[in-house]
C-alpha positions as CSV (number, residue, x, y, z in Angstrom):
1,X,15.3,-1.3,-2.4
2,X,15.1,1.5,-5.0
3,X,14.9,5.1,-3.6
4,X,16.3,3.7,0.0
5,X,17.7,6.6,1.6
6,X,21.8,6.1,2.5
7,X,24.4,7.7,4.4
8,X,23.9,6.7,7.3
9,X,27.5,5.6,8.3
10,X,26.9,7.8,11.5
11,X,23.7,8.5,13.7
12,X,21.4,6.0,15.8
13,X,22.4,2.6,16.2
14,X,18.5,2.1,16.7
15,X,15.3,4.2,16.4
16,X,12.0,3.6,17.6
17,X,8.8,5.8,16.5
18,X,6.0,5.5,19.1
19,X,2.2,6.7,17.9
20,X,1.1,8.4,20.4
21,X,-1.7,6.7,23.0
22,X,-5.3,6.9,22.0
23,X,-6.6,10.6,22.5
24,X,-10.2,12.2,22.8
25,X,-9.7,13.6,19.5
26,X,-9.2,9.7,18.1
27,X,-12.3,9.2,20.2
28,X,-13.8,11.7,18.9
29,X,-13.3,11.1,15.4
30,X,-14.5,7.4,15.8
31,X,-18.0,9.0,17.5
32,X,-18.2,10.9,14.6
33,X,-18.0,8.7,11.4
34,X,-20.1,6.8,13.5
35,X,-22.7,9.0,13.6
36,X,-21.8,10.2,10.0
37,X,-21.6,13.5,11.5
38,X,-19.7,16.6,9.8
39,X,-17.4,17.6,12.1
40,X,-15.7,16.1,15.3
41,X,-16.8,17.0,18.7
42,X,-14.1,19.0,20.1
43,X,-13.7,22.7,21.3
44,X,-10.1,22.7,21.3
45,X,-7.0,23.5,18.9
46,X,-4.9,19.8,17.5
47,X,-2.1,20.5,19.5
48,X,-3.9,20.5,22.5
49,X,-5.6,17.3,22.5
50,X,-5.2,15.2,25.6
51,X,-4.6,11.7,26.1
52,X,-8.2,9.6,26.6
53,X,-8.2,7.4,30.1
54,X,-7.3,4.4,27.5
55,X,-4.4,6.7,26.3
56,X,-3.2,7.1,29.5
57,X,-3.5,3.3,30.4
58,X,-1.7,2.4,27.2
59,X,1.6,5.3,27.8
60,X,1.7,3.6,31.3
61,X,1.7,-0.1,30.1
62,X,4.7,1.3,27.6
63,X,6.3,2.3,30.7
64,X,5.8,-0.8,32.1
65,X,7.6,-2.6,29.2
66,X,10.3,-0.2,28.8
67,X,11.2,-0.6,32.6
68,X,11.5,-4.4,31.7
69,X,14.3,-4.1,29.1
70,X,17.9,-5.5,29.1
71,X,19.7,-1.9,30.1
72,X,21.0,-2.1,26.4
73,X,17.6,-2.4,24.7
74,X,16.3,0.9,27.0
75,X,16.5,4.5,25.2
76,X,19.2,6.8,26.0
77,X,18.3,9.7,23.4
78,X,14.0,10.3,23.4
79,X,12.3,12.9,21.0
80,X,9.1,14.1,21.2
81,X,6.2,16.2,19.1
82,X,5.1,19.0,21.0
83,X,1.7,18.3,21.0
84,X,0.1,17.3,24.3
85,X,-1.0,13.7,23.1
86,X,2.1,12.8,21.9
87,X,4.3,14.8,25.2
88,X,1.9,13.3,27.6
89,X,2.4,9.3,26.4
90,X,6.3,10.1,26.3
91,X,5.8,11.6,30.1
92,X,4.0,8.9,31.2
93,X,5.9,6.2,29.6
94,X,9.2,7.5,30.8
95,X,8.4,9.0,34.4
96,X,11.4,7.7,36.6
97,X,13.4,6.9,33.9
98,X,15.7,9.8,34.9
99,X,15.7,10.2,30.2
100,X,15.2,14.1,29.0
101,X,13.0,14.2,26.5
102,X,13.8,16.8,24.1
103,X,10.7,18.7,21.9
104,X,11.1,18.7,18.4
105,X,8.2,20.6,16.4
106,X,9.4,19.1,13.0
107,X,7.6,15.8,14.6
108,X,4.1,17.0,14.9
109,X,0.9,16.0,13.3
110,X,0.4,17.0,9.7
111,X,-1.5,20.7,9.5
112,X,-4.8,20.2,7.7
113,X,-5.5,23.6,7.7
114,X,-8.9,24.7,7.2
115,X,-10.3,21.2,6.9
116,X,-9.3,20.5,10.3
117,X,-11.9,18.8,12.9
118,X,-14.1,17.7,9.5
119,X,-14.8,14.1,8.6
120,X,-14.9,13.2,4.8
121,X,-18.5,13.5,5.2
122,X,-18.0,17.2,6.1
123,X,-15.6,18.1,3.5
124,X,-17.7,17.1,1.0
125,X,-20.6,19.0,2.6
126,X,-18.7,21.8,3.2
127,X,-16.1,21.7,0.7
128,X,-17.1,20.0,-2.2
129,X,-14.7,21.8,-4.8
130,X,-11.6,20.7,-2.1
131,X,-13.2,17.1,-2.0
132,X,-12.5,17.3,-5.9
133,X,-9.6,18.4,-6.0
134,X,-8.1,15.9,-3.4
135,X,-9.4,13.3,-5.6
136,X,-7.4,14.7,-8.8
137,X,-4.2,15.1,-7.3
138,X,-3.8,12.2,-4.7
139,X,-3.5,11.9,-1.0
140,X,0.1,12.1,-1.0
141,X,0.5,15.8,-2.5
142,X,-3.0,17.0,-1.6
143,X,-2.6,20.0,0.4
144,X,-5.8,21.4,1.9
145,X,-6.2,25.2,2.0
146,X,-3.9,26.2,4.9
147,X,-2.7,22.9,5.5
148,X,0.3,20.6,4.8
149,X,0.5,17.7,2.4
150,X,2.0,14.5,3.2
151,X,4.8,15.4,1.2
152,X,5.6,18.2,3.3
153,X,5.7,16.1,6.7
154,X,8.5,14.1,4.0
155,X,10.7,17.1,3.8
156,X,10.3,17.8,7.8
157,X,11.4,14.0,8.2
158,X,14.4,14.3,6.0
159,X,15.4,17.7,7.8
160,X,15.5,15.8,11.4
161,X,17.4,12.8,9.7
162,X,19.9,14.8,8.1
163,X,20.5,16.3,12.2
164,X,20.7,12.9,13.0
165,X,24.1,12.1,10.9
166,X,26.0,14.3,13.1
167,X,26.5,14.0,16.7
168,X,24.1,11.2,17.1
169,X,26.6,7.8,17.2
170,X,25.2,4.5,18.9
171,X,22.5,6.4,20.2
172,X,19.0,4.2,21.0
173,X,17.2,6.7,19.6
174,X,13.0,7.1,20.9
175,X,10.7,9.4,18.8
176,X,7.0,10.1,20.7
177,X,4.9,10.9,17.3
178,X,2.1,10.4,15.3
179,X,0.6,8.4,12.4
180,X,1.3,10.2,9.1
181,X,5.4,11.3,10.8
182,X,5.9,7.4,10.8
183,X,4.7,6.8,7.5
184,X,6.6,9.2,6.4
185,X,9.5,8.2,8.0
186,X,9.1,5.0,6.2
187,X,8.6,6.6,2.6
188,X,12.1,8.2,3.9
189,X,14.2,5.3,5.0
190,X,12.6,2.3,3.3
191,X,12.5,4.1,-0.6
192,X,9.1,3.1,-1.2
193,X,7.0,4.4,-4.0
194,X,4.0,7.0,-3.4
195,X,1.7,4.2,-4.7
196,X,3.5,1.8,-2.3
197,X,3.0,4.0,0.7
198,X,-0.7,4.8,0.1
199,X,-1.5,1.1,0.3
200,X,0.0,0.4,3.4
201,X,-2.1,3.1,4.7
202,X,-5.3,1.8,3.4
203,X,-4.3,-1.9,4.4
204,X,-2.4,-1.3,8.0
205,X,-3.6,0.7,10.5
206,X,-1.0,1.6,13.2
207,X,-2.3,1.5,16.5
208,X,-1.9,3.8,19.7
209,X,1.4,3.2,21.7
210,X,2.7,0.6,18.9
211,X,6.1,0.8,17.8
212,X,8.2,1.0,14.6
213,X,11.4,-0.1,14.7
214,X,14.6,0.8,12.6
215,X,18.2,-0.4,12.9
216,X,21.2,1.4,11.1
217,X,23.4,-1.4,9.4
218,X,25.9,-0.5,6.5
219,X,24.7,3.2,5.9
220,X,21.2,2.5,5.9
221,X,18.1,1.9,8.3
222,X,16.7,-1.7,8.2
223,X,12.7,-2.0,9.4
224,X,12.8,-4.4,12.2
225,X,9.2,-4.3,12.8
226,X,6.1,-2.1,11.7
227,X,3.4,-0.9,14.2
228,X,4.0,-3.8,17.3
229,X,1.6,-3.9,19.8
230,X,3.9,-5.5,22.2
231,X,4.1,-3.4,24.8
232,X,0.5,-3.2,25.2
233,X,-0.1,-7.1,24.6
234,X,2.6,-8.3,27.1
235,X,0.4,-5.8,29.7
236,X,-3.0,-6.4,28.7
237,X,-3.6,-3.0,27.9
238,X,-6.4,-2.1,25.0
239,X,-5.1,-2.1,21.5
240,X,-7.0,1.1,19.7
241,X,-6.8,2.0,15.8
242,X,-8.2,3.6,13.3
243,X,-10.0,0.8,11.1
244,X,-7.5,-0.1,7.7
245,X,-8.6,1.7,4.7
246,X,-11.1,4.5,6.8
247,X,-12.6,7.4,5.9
248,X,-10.4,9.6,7.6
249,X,-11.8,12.7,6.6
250,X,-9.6,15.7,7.7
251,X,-9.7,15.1,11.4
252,X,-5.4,15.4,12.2
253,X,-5.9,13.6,15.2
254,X,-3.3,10.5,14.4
């Protein structure tokens, strides 16, 4: 495919990006486009949000599947964002595993800055000349005052992949993160367009605990699958997700 990244001759035999299990701000954001309400109802900073009692039942059901994999299917290298949502599903779903999971803050959720906790409905309440301006120069390099753009959580993804070229052989590689990392990861690896990227967005949501899943084969990384729900099917946990083509708004909740 045009643009797909190579050199991969070394690193991960196999990668995996988790989404992290549904949290109360994902609940929270869902109450509030519901309500068509400005902002999201939550006292506390993004990287603090916890794992919801469905969150917690998803990470353990991922657990549950990871414990019943062939010994060469299991992780043996797991990287996690540092914030809690993410850390807490990759604690939960490895607990016994006797793995170390190593923090890596070049994972965490896009920064939206000063439009964080809003709902579309309160940016353009709030922030109507930002609402604008978004529109004008895309969703891909919109960055909100204080904030990142998606393009920027692009350039953190290539920094960890260029780590992961050296040192890294054969590895079965985990990676505890959220939603706009893994798209980004696949705007990395996969050499799709900006117009290509936005329209899986709009048309696939990726749900809690689902996995993504990458294979390294002749210097490149090879999609194997795009947000499973496996692990949570085979356990008959809840599948949660953000409906396809939503209103986001600037909650960074994914």
């Amino acid at each position: 495919m045009k643009g797909l990244q190579r050199g991969f001759d070394r690193g991960p035999s196999r990668m995996v990006l988790v989404r992290h299990g549904e949290s109360i701000g994902n609940v929270a954001d869902n109450e509030a486009r519901e309500r068509h309400a400005d902002r999201l109802d939550l006292t506390v900073r993004d990287a603090d949000v916890e794992l919801s009692a469905t969150g917690e039942d998803q990470a353990e059901a991922l657990g549950r599947y990871l414990h019943g994999l062939a010994d060469d299917q299991r992780p043996t290298l797991v990287l996690t964002s540092p914030y809690e949502r993410a850390a807490a599903t990759a604690g939960r779903a490895l607990v016994d595993s006797g793995l170390e999971v190593v923090t890596d803050e070049r994972l965490r959720e896009r920064d939206l800055g000063q439009l964080d906790g809003l709902t579309g409905d309160g940016i353009r309440n709030f922030f109507a000349d930002e609402a604008e301006r978004r529109k004008k120069v895309g969703k891909f390099y919109y960055q909100p005052p204080g904030g990142e753009s998606w393009a920027d959580v692009v350039l953190r993804v290539r920094s960890l992949l260029s780590d992961l070229r050296h040192g890294f052989d054969a590895e079965r590689l985990w990676i505890f993160t959220h939603q706009a990392v893994i798209m980004s990861f696949r705007y990395v690896l996969e050499g799709v367009s900006e117009s290509e990227l936005l329209a899986i967005d709009r048309t696939s949501p990726i749900p809690n605990c689902s996995l993504t899943t990458y294979e390294r084969s002749g210097g490149t990384f090879r999609l194997l699958g795009f947000a499973d729900t496996e692990p949570l099917d085979r356990n008959r946990a809840p599948v949660t997700a953000e409906p396809s083509g939503s209103d986001r708004g600037a909650s960074s909740h994914a």
